[in-house]
PDBQT receptor file of N, H, CA, C and O in Angstrom, charges set to zero:
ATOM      1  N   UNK A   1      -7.894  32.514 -19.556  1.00  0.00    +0.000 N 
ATOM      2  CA  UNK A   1      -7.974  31.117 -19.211  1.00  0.00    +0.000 C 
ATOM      3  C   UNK A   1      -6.610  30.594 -18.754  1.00  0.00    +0.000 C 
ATOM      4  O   UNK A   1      -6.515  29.637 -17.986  1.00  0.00    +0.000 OA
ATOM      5  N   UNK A   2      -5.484  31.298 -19.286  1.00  0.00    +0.000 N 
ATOM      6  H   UNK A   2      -5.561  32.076 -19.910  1.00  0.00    +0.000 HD
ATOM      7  CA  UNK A   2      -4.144  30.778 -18.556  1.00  0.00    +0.000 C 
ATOM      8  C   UNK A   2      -3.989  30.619 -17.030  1.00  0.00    +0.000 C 
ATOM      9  O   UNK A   2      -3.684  29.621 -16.377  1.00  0.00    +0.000 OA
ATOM     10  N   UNK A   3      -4.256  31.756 -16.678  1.00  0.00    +0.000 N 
ATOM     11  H   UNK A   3      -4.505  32.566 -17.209  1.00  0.00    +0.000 HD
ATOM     12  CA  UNK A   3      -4.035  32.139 -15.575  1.00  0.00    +0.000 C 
ATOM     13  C   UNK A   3      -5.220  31.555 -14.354  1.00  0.00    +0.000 C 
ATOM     14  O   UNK A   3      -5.371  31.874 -13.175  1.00  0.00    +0.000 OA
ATOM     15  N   UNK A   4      -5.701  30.905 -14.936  1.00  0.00    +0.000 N 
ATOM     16  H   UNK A   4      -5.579  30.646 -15.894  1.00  0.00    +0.000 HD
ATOM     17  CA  UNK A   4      -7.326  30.314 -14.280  1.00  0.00    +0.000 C 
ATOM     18  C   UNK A   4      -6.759  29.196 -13.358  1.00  0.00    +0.000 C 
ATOM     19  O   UNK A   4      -5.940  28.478 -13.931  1.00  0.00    +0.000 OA
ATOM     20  N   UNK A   5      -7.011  28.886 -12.055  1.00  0.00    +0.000 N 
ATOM     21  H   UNK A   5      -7.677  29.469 -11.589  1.00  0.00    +0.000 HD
ATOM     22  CA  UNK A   5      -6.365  27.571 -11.506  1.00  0.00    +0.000 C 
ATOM     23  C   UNK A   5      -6.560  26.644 -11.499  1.00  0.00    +0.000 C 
ATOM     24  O   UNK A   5      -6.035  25.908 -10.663  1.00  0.00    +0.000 OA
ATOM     25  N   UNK A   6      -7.675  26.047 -12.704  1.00  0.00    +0.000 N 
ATOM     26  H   UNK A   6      -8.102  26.644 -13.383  1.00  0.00    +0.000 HD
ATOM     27  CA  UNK A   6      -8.037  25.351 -12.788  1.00  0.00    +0.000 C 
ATOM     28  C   UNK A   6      -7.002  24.697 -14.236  1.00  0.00    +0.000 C 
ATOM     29  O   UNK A   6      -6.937  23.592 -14.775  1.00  0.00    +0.000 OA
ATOM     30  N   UNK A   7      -6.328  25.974 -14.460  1.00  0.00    +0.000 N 
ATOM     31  H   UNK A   7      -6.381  26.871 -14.022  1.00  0.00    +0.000 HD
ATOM     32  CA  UNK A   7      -5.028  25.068 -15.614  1.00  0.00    +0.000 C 
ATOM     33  C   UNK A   7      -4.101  24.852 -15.075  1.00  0.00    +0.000 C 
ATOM     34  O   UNK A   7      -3.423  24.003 -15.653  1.00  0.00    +0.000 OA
ATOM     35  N   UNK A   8      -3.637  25.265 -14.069  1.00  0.00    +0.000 N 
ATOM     36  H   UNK A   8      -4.187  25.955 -13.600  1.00  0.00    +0.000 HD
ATOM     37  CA  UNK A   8      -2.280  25.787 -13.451  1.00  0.00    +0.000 C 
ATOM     38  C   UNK A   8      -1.614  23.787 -12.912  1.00  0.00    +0.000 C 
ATOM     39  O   UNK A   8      -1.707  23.192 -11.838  1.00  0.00    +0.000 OA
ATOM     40  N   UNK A   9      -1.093  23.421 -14.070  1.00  0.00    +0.000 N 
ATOM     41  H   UNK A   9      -1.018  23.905 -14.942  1.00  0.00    +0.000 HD
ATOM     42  CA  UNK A   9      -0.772  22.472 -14.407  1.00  0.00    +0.000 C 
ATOM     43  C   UNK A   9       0.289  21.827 -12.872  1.00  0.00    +0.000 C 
ATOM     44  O   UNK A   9       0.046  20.847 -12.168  1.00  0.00    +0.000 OA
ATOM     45  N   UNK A  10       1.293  22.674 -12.783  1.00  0.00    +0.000 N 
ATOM     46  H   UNK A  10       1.491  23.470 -13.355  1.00  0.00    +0.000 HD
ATOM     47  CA  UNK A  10       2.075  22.741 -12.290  1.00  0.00    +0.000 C 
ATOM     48  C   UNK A  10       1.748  22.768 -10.359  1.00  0.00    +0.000 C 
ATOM     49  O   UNK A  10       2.225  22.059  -9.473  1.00  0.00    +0.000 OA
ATOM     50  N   UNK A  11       0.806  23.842 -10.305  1.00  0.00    +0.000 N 
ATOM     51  H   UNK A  11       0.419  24.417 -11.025  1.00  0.00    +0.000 HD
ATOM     52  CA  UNK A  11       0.147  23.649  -8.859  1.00  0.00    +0.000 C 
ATOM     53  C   UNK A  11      -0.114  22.405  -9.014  1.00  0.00    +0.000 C 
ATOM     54  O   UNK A  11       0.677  21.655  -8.442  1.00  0.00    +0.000 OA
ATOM     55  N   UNK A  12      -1.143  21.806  -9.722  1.00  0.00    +0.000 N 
ATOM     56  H   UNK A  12      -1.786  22.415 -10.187  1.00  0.00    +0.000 HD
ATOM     57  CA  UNK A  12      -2.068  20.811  -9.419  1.00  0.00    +0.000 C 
ATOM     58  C   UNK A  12      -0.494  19.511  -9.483  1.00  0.00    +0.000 C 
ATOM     59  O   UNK A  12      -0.549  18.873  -8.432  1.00  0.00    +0.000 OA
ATOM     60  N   UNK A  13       0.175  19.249  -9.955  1.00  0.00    +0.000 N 
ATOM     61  H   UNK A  13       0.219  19.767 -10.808  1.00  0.00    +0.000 HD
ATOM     62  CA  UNK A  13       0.799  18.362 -10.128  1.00  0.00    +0.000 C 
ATOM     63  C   UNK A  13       1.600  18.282  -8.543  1.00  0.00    +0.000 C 
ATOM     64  O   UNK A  13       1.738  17.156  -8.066  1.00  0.00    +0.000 OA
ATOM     65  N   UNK A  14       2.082  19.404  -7.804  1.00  0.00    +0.000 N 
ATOM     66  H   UNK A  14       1.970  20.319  -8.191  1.00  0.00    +0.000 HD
ATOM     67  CA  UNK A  14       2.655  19.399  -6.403  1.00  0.00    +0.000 C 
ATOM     68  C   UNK A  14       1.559  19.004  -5.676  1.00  0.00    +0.000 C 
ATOM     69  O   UNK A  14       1.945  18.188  -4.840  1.00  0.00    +0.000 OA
ATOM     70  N   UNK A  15      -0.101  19.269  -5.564  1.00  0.00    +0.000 N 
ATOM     71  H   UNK A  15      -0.415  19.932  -6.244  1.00  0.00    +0.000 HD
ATOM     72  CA  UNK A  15      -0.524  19.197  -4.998  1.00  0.00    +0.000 C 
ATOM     73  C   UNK A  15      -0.935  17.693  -4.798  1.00  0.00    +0.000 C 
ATOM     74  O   UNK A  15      -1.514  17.307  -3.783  1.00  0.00    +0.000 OA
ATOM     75  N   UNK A  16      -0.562  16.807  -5.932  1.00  0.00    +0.000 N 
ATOM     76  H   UNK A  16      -0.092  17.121  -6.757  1.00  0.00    +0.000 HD
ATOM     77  CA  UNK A  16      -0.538  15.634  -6.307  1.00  0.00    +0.000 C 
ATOM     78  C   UNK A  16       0.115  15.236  -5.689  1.00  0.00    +0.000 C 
ATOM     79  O   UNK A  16      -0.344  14.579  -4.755  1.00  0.00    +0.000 OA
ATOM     80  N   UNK A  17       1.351  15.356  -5.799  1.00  0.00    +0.000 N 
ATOM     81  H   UNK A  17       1.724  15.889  -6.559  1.00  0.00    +0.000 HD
ATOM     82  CA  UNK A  17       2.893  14.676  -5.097  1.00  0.00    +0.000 C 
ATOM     83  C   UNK A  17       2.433  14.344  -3.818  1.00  0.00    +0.000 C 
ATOM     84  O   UNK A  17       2.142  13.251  -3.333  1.00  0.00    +0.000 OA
ATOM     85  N   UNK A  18       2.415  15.771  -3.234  1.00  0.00    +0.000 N 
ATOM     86  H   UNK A  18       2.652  16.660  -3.628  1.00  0.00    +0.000 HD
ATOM     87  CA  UNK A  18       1.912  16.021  -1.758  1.00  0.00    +0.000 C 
ATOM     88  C   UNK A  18       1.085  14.322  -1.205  1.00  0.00    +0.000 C 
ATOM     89  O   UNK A  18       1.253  13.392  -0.417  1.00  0.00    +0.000 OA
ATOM     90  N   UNK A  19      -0.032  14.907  -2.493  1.00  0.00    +0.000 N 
ATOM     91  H   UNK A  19      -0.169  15.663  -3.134  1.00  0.00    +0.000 HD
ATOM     92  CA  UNK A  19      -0.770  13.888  -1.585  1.00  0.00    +0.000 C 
ATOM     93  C   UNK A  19      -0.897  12.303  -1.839  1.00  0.00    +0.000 C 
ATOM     94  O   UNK A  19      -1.852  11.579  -1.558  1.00  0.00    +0.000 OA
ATOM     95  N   UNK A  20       0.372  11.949  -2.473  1.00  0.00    +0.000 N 
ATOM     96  H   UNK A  20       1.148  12.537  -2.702  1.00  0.00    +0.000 HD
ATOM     97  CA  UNK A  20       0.944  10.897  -2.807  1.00  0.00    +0.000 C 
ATOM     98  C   UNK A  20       2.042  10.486  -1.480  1.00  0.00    +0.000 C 
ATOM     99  O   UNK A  20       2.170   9.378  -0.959  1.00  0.00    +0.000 OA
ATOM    100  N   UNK A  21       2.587  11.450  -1.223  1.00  0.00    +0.000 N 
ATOM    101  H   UNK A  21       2.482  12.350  -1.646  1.00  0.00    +0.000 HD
ATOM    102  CA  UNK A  21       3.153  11.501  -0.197  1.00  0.00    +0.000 C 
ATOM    103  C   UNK A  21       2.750  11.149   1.644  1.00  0.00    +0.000 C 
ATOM    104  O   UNK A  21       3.307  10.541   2.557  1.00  0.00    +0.000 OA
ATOM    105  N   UNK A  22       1.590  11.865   1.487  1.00  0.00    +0.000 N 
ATOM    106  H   UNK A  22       1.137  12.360   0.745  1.00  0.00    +0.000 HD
ATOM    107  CA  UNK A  22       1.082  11.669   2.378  1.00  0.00    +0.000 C 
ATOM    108  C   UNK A  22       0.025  10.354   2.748  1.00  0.00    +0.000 C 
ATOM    109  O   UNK A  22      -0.327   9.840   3.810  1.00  0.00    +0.000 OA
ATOM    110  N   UNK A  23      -0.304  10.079   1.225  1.00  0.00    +0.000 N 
ATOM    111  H   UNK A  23      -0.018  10.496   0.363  1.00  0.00    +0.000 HD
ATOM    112  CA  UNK A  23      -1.010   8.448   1.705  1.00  0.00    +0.000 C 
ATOM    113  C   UNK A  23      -0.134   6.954   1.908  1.00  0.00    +0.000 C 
ATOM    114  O   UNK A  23      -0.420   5.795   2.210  1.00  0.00    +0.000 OA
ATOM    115  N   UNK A  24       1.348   7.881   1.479  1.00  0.00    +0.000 N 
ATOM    116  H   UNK A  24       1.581   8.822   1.234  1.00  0.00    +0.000 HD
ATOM    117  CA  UNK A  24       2.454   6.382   1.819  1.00  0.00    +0.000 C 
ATOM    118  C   UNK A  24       2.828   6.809   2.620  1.00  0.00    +0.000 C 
ATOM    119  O   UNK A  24       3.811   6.125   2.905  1.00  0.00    +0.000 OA
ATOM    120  N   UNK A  25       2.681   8.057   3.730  1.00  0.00    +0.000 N 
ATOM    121  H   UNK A  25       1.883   8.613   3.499  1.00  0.00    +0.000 HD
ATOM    122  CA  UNK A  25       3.194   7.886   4.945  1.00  0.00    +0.000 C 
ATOM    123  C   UNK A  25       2.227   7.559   5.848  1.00  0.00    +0.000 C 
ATOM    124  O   UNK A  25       2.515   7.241   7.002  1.00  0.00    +0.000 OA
ATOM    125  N   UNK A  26       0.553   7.625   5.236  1.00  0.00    +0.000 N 
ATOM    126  H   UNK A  26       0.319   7.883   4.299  1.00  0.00    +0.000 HD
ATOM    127  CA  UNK A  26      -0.312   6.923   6.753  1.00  0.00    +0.000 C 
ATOM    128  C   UNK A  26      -0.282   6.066   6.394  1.00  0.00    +0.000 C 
ATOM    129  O   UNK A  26      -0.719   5.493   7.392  1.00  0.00    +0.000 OA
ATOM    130  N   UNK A  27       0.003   4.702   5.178  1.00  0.00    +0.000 N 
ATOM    131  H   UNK A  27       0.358   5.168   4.367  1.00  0.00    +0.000 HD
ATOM    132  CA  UNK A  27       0.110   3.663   5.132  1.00  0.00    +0.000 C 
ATOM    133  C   UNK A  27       1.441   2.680   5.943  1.00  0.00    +0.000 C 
ATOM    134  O   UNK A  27       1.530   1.482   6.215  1.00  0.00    +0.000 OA
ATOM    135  N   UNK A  28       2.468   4.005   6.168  1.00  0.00    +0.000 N 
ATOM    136  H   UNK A  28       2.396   4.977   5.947  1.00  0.00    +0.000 HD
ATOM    137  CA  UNK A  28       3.404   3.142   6.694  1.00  0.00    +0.000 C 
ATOM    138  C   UNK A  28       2.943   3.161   8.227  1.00  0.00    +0.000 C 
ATOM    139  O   UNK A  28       3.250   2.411   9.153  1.00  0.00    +0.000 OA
ATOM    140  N   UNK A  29       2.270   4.050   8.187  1.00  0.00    +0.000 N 
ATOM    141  H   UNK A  29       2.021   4.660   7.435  1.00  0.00    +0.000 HD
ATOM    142  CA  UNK A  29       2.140   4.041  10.253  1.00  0.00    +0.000 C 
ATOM    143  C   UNK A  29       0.387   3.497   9.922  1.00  0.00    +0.000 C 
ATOM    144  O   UNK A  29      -0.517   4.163  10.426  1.00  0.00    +0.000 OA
ATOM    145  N   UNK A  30       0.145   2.618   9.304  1.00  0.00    +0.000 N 
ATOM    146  H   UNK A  30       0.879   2.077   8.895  1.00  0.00    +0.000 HD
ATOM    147  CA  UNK A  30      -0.849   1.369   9.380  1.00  0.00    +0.000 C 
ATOM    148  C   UNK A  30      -2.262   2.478  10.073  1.00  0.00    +0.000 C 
ATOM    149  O   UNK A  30      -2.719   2.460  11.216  1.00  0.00    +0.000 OA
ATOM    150  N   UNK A  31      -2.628   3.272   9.017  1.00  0.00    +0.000 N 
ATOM    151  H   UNK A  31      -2.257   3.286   8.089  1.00  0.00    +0.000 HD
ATOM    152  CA  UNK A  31      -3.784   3.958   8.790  1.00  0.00    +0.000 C 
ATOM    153  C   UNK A  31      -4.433   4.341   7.426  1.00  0.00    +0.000 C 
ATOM    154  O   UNK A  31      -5.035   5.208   6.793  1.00  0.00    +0.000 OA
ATOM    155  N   UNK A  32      -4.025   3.397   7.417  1.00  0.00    +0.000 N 
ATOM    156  H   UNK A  32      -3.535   2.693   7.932  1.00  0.00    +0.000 HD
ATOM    157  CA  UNK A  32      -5.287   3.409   5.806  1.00  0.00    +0.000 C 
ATOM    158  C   UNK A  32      -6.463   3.521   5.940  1.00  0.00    +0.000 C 
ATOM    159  O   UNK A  32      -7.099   2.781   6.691  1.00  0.00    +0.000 OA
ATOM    160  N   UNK A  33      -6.918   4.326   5.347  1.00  0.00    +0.000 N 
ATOM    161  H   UNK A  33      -6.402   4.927   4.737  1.00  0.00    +0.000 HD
ATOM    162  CA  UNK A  33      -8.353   4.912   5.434  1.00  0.00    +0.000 C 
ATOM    163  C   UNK A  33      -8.429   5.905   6.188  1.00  0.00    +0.000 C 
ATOM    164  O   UNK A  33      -9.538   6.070   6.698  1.00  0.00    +0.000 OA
ATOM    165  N   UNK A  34      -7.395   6.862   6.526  1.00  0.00    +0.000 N 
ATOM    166  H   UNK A  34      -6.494   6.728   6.113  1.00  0.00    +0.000 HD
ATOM    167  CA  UNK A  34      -7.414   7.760   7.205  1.00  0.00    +0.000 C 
ATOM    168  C   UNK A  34      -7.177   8.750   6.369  1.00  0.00    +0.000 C 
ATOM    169  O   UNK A  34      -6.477   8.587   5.369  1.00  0.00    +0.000 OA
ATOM    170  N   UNK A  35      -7.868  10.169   6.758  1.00  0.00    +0.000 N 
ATOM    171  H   UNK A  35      -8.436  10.302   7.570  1.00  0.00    +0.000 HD
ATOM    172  CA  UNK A  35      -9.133  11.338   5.760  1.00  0.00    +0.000 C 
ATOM    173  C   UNK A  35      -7.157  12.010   5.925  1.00  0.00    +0.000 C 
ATOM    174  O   UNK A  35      -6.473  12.165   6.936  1.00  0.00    +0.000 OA
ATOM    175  N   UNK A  36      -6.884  12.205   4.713  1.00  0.00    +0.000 N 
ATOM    176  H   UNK A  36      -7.439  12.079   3.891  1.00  0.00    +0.000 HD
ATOM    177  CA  UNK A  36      -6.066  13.160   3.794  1.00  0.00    +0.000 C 
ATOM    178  C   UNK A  36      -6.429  14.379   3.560  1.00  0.00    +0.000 C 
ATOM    179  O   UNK A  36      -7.277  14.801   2.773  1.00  0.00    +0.000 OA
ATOM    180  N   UNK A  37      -5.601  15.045   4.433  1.00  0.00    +0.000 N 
ATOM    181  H   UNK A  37      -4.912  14.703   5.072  1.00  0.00    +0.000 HD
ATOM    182  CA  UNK A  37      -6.041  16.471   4.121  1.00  0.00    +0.000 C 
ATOM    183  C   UNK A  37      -4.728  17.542   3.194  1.00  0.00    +0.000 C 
ATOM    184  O   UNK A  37      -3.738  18.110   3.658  1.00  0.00    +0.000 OA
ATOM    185  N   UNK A  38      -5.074  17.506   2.247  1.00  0.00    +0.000 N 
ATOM    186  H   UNK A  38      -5.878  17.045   1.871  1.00  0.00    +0.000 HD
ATOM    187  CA  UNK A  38      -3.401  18.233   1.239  1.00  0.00    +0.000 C 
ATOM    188  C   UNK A  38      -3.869  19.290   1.210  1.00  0.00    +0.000 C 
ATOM    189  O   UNK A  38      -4.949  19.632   0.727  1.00  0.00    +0.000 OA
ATOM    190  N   UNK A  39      -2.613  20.273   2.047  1.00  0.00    +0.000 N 
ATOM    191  H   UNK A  39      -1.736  19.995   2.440  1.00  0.00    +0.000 HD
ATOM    192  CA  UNK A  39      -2.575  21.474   1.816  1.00  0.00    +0.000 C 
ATOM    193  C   UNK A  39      -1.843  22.434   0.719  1.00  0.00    +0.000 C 
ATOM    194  O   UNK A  39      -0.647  22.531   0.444  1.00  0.00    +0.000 OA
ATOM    195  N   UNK A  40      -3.031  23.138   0.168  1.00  0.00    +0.000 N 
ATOM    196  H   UNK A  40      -4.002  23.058   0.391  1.00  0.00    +0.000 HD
ATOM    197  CA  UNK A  40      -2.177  23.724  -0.867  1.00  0.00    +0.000 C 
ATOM    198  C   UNK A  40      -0.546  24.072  -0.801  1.00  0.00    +0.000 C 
ATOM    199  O   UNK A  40       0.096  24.669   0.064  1.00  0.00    +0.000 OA
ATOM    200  N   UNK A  41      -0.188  23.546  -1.887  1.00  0.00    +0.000 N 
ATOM    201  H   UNK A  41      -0.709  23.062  -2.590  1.00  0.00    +0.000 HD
ATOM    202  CA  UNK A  41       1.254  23.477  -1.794  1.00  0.00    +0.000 C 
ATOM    203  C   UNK A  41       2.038  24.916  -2.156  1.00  0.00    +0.000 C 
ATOM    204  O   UNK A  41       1.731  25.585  -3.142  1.00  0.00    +0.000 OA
ATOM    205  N   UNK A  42       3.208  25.332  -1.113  1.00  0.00    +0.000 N 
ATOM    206  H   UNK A  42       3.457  24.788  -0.311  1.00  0.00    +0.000 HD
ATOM    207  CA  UNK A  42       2.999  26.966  -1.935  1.00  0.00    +0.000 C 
ATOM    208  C   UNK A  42       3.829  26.849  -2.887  1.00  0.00    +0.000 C 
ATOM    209  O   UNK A  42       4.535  25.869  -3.127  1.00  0.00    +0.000 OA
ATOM    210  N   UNK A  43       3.768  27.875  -3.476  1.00  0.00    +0.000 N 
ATOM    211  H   UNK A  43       3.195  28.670  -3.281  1.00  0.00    +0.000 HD
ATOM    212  CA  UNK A  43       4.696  28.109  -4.727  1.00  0.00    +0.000 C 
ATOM    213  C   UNK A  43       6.049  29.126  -4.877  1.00  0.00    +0.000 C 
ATOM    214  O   UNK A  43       6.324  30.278  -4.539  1.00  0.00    +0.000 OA
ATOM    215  N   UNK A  44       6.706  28.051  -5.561  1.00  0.00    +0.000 N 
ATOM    216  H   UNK A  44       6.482  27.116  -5.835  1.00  0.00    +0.000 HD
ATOM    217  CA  UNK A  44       8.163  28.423  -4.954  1.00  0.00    +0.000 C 
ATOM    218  C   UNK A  44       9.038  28.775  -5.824  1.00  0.00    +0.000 C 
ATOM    219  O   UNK A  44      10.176  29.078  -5.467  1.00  0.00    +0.000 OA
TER     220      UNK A  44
């Protein structure tokens, strides 16, 4: 179960960022509501 990616705490938390990231940058170029696509983030 560690190793399962559905724990993998740490992916899921970049993949978060990411897409935190990416909804304050279509908000600054005035597209809100525009479909977010987060790509798995690699691991580094």
């Amino acid at each position: 179960m560690d190793t399962a990616p559905l724990y993998d705490t740490k992916r899921f938390t970049r993949n978060f960022e990411e897409a935190i990231r990416l909804m304050v940058k279509a908000s600054r170029a005035n597209k809100m509501g525009a479909i977010i696509d987060v790509p798995d983030v690699a691991v580094s």
